[in-house]
Biopython code that builds the backbone (N, CA, C, O; Angstrom):
import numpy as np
from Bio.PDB.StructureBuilder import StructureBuilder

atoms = [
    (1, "UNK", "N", (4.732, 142.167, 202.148)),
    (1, "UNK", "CA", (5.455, 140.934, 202.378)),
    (1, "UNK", "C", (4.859, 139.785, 201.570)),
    (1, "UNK", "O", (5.606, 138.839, 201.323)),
    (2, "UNK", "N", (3.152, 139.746, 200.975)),
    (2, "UNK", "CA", (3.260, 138.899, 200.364)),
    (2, "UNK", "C", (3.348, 138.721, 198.885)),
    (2, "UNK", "O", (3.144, 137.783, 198.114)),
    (3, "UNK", "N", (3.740, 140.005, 198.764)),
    (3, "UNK", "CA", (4.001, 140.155, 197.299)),
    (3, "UNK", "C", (5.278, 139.576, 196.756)),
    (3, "UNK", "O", (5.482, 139.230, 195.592)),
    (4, "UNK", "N", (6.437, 139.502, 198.183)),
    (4, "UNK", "CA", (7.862, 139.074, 197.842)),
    (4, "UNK", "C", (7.676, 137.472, 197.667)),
    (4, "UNK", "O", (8.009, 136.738, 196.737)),
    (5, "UNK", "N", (6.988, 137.181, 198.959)),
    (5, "UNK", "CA", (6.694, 135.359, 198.711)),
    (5, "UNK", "C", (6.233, 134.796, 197.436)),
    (5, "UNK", "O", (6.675, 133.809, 196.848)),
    (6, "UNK", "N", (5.077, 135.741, 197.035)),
    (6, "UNK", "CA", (4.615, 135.287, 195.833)),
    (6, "UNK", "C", (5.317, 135.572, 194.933)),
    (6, "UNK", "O", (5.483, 134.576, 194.229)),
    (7, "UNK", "N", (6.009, 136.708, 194.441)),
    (7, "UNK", "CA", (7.038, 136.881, 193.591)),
    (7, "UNK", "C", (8.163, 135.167, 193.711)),
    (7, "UNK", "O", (8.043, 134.213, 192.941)),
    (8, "UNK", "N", (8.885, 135.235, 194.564)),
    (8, "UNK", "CA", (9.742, 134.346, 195.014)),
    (8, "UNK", "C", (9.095, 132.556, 194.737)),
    (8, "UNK", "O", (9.732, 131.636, 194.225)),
    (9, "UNK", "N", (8.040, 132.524, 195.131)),
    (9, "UNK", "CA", (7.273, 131.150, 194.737)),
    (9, "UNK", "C", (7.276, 130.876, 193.265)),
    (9, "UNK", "O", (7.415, 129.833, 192.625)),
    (10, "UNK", "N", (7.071, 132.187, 192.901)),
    (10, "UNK", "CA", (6.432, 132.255, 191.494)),
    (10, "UNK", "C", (7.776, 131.559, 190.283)),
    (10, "UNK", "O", (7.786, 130.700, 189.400)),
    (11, "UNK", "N", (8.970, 132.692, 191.001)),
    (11, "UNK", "CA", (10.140, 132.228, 189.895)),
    (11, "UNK", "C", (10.946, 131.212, 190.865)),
    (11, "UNK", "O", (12.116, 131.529, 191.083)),
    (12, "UNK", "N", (10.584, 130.326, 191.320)),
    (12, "UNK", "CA", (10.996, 128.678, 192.064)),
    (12, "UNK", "C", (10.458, 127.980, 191.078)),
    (12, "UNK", "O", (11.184, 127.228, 190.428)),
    (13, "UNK", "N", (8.896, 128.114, 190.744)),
    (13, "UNK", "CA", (8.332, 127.518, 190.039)),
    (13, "UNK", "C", (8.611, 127.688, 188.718)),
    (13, "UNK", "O", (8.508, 126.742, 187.937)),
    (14, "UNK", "N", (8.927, 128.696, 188.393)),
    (14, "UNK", "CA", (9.456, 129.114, 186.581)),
    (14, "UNK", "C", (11.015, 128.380, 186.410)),
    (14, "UNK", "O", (11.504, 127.885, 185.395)),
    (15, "UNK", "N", (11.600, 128.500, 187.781)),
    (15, "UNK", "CA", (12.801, 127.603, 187.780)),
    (15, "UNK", "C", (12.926, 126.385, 187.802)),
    (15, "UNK", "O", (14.007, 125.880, 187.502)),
    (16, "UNK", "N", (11.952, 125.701, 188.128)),
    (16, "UNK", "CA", (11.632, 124.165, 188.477)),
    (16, "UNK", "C", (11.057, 123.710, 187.203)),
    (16, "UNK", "O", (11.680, 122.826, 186.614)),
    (17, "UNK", "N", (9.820, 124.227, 186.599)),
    (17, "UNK", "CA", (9.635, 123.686, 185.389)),
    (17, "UNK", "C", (10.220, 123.814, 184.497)),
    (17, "UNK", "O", (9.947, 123.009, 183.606)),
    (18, "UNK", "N", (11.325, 124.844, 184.188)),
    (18, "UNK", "CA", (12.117, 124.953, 183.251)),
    (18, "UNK", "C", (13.075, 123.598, 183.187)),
    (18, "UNK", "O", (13.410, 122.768, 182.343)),
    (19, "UNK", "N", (13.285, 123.847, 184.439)),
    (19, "UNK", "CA", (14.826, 122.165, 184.939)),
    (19, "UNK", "C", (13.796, 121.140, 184.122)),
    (19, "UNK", "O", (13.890, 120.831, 182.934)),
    (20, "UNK", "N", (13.061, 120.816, 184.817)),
    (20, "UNK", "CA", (12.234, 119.320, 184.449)),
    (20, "UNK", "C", (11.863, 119.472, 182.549)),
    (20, "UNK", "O", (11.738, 118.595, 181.694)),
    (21, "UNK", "N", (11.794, 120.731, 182.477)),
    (21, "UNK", "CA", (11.505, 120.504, 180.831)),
    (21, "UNK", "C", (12.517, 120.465, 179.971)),
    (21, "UNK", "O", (12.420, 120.148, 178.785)),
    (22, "UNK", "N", (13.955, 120.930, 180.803)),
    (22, "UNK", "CA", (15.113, 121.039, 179.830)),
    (22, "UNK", "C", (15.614, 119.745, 180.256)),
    (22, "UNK", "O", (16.371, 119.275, 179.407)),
    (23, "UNK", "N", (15.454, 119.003, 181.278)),
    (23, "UNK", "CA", (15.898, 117.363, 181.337)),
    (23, "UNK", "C", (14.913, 115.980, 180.536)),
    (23, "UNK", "O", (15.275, 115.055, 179.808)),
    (24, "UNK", "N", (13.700, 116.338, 181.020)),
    (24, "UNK", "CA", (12.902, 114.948, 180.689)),
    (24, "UNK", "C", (12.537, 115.050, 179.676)),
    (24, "UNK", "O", (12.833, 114.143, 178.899)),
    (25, "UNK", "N", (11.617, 116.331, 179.112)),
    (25, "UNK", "CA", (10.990, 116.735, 177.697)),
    (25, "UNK", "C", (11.842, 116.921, 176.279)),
    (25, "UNK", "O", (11.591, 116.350, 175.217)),
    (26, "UNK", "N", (12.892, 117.849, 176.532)),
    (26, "UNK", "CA", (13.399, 118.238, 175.159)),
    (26, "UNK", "C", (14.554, 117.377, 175.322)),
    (26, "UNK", "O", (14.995, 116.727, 176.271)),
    (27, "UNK", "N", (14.977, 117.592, 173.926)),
    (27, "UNK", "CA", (15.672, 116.285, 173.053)),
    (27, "UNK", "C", (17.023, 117.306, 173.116)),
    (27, "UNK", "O", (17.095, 118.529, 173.235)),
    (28, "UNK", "N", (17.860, 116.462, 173.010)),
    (28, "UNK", "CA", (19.631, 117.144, 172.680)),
    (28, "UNK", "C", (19.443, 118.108, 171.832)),
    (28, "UNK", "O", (19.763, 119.151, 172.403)),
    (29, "UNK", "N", (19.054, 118.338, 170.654)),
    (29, "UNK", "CA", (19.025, 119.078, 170.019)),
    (29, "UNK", "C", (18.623, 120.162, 169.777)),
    (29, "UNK", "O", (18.914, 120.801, 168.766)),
    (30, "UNK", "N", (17.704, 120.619, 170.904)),
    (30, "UNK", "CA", (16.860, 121.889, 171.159)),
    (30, "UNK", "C", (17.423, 122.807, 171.790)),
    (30, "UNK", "O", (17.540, 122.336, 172.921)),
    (31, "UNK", "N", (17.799, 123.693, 171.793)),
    (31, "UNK", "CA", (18.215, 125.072, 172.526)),
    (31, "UNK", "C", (17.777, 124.780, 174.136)),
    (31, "UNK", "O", (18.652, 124.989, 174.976)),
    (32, "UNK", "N", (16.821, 124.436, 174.468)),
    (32, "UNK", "CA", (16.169, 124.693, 176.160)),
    (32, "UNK", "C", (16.862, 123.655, 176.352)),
    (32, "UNK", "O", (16.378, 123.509, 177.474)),
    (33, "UNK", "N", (17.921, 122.357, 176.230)),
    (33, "UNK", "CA", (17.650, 121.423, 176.902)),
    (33, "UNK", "C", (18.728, 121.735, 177.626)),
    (33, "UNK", "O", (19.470, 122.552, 177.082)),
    (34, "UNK", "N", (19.217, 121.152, 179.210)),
    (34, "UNK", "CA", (20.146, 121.209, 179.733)),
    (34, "UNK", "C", (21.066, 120.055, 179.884)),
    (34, "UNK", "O", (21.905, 120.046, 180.784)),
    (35, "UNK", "N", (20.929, 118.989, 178.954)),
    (35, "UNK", "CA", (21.606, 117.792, 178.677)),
    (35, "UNK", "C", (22.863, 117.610, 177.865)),
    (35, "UNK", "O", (22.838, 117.392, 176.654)),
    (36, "UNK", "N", (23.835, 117.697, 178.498)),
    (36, "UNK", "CA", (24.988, 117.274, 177.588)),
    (36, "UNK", "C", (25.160, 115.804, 176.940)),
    (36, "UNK", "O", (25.462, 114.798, 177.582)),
    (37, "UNK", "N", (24.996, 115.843, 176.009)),
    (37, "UNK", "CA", (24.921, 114.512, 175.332)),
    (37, "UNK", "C", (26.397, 113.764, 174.485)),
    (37, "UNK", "O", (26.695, 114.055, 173.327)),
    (38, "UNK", "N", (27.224, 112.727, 175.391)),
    (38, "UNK", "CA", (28.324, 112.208, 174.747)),
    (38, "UNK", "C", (28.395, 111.379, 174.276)),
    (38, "UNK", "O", (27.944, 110.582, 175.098)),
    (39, "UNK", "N", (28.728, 110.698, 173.216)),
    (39, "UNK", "CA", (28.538, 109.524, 171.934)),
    (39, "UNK", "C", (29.743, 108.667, 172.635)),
    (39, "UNK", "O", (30.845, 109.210, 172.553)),
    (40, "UNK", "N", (29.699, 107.476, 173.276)),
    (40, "UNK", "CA", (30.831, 106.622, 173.361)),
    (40, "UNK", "C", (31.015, 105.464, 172.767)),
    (40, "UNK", "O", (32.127, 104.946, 172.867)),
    (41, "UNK", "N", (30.042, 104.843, 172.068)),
    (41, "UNK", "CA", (30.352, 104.233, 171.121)),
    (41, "UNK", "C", (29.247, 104.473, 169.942)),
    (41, "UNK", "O", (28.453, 105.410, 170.031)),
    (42, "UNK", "N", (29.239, 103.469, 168.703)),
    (42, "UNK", "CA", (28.039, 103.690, 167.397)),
    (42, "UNK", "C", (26.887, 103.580, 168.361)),
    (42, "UNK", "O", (25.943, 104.333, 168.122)),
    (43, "UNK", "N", (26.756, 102.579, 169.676)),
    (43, "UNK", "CA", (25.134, 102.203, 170.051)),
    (43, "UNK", "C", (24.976, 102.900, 171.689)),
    (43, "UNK", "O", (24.021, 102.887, 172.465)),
    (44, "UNK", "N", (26.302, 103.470, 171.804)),
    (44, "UNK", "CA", (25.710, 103.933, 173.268)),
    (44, "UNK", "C", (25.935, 105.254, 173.327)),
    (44, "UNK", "O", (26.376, 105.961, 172.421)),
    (45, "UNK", "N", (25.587, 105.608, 174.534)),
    (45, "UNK", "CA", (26.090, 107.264, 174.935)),
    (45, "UNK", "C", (25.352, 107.735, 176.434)),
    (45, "UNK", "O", (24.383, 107.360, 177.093)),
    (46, "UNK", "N", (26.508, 108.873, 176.560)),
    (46, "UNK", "CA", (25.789, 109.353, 178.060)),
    (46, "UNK", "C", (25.422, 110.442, 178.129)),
    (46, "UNK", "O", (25.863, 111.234, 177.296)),
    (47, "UNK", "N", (24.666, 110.815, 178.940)),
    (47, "UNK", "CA", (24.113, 111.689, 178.850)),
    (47, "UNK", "C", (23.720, 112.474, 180.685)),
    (47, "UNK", "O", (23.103, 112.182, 181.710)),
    (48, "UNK", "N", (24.699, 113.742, 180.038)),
    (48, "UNK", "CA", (24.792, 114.487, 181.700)),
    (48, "UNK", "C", (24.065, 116.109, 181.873)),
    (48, "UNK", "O", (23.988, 117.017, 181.045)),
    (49, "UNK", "N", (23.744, 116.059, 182.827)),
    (49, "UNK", "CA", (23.384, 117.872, 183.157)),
    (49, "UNK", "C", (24.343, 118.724, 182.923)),
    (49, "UNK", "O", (25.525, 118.427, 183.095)),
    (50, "UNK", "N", (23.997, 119.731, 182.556)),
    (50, "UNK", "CA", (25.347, 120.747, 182.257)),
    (50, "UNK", "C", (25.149, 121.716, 182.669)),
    (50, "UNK", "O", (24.275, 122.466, 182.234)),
    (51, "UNK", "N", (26.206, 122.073, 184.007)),
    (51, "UNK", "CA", (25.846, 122.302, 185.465)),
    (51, "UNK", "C", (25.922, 124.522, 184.679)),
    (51, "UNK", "O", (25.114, 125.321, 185.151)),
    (52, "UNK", "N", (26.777, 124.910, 183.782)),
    (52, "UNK", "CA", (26.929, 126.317, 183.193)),
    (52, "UNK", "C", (25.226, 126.802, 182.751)),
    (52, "UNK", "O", (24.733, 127.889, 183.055)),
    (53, "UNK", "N", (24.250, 125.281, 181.676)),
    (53, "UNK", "CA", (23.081, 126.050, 181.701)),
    (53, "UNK", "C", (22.550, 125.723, 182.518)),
    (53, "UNK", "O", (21.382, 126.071, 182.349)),
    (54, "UNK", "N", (22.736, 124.879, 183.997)),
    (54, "UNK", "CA", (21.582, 125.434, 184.791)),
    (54, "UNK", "C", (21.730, 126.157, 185.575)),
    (54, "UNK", "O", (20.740, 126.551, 186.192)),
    (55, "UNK", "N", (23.331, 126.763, 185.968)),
    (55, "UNK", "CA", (23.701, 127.835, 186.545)),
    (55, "UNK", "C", (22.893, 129.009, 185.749)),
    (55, "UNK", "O", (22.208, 129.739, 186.465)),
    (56, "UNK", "N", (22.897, 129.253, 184.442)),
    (56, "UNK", "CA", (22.294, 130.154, 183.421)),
    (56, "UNK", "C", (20.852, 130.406, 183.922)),
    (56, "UNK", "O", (20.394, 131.493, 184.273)),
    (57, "UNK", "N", (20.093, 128.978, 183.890)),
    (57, "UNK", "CA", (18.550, 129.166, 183.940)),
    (57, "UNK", "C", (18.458, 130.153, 185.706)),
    (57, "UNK", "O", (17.806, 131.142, 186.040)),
    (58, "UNK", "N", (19.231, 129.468, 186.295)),
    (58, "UNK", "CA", (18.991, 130.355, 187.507)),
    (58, "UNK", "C", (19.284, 131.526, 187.874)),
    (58, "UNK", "O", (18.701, 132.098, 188.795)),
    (59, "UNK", "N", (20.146, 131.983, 187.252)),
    (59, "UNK", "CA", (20.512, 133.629, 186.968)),
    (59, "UNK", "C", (19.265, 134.174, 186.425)),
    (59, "UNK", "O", (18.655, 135.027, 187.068)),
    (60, "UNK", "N", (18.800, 133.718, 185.200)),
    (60, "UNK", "CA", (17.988, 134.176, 184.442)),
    (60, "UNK", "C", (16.547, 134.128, 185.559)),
    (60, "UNK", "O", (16.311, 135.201, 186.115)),
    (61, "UNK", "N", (15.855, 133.260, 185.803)),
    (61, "UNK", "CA", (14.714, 132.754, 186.736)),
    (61, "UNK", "C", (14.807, 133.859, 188.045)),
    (61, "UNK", "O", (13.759, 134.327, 188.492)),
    (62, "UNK", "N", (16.132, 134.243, 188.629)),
    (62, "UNK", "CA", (16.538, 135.337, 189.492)),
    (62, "UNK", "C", (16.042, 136.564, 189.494)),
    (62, "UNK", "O", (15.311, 137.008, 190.379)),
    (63, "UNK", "N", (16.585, 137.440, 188.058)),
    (63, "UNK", "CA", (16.366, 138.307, 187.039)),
    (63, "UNK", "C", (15.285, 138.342, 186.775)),
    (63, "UNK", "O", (14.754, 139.452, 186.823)),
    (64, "UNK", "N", (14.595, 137.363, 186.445)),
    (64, "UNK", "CA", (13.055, 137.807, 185.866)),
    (64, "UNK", "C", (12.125, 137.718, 187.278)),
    (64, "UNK", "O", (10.988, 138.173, 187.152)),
    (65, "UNK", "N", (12.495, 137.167, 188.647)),
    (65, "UNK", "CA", (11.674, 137.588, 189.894)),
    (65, "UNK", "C", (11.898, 138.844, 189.982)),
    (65, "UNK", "O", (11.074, 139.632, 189.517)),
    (66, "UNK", "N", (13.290, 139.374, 190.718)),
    (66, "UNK", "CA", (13.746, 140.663, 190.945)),
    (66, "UNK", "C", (12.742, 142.155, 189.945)),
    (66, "UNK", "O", (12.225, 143.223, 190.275)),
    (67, "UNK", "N", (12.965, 141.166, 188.304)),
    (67, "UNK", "CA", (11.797, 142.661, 188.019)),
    (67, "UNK", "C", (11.174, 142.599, 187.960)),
    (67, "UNK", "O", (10.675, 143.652, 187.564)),
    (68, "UNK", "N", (10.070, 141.384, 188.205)),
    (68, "UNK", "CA", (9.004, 141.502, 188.785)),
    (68, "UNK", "C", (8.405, 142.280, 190.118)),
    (68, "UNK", "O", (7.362, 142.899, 190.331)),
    (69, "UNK", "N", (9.601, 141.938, 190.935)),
    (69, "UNK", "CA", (9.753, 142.902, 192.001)),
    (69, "UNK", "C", (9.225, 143.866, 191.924)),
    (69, "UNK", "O", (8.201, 144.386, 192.367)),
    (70, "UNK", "N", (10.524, 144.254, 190.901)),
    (70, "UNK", "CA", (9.892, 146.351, 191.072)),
    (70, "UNK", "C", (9.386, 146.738, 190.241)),
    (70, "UNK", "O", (9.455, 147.955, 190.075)),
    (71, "UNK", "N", (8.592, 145.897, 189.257)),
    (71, "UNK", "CA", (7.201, 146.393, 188.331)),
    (71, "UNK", "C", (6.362, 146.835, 189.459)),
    (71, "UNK", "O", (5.889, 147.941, 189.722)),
    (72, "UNK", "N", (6.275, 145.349, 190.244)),
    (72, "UNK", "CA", (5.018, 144.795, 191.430)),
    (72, "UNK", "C", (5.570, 146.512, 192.361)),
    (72, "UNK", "O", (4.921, 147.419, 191.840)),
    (73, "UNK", "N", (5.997, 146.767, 192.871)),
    (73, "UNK", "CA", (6.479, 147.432, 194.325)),
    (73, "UNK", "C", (6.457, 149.080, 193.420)),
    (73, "UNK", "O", (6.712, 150.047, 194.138)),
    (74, "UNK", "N", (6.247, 149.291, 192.343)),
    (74, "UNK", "CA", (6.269, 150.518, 191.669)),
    (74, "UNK", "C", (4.406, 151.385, 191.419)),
    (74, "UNK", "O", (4.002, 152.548, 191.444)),
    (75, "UNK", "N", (3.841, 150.197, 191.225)),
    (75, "UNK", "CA", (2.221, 150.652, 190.998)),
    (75, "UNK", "C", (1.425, 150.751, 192.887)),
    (75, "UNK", "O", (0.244, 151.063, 193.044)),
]
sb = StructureBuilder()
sb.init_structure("model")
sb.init_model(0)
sb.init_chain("A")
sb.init_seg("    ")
for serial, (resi, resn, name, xyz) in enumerate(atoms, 1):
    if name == "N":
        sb.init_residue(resn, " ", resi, " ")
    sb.init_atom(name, np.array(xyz, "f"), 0.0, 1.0, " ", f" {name:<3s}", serial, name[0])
structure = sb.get_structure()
């Protein structure tokens, strides 16, 4: 049982720093970021989460607990 918690803690945390690094850290232009970036005029623009990659990161963050799982639950 505490192999699942720790598994489970583990990719919360791989999920959490990913969010915070694909919002605050990387720039529009980088592959990791999860920022949709819209130009509304020459000096402004907005800038939103884009709810498909962080649906993505969490599939993925899911996926990589789960086989951790059964690496962990196999030895």
């Amino acid at each position: 049982m505490n192999r699942k918690i720790a598994i489970s803690l583990f990719s919360l945390f791989l999920f959490l720093a990913w969010l915070l690094w694909g919002i605050y850290v990387s720039t529009g232009e980088e592959w990791l970021t999860v920022l949709y970036i819209e130009q509304t005029s020459e000096d402004t623009f907005v800038a939103r989460v884009s709810d498909i990659k962080v649906l993505i990161g969490a599939i993925a963050s899911i996926l990589i607990g789960f086989t951790l799982y059964l690496i962990s639950r196999k030895k």
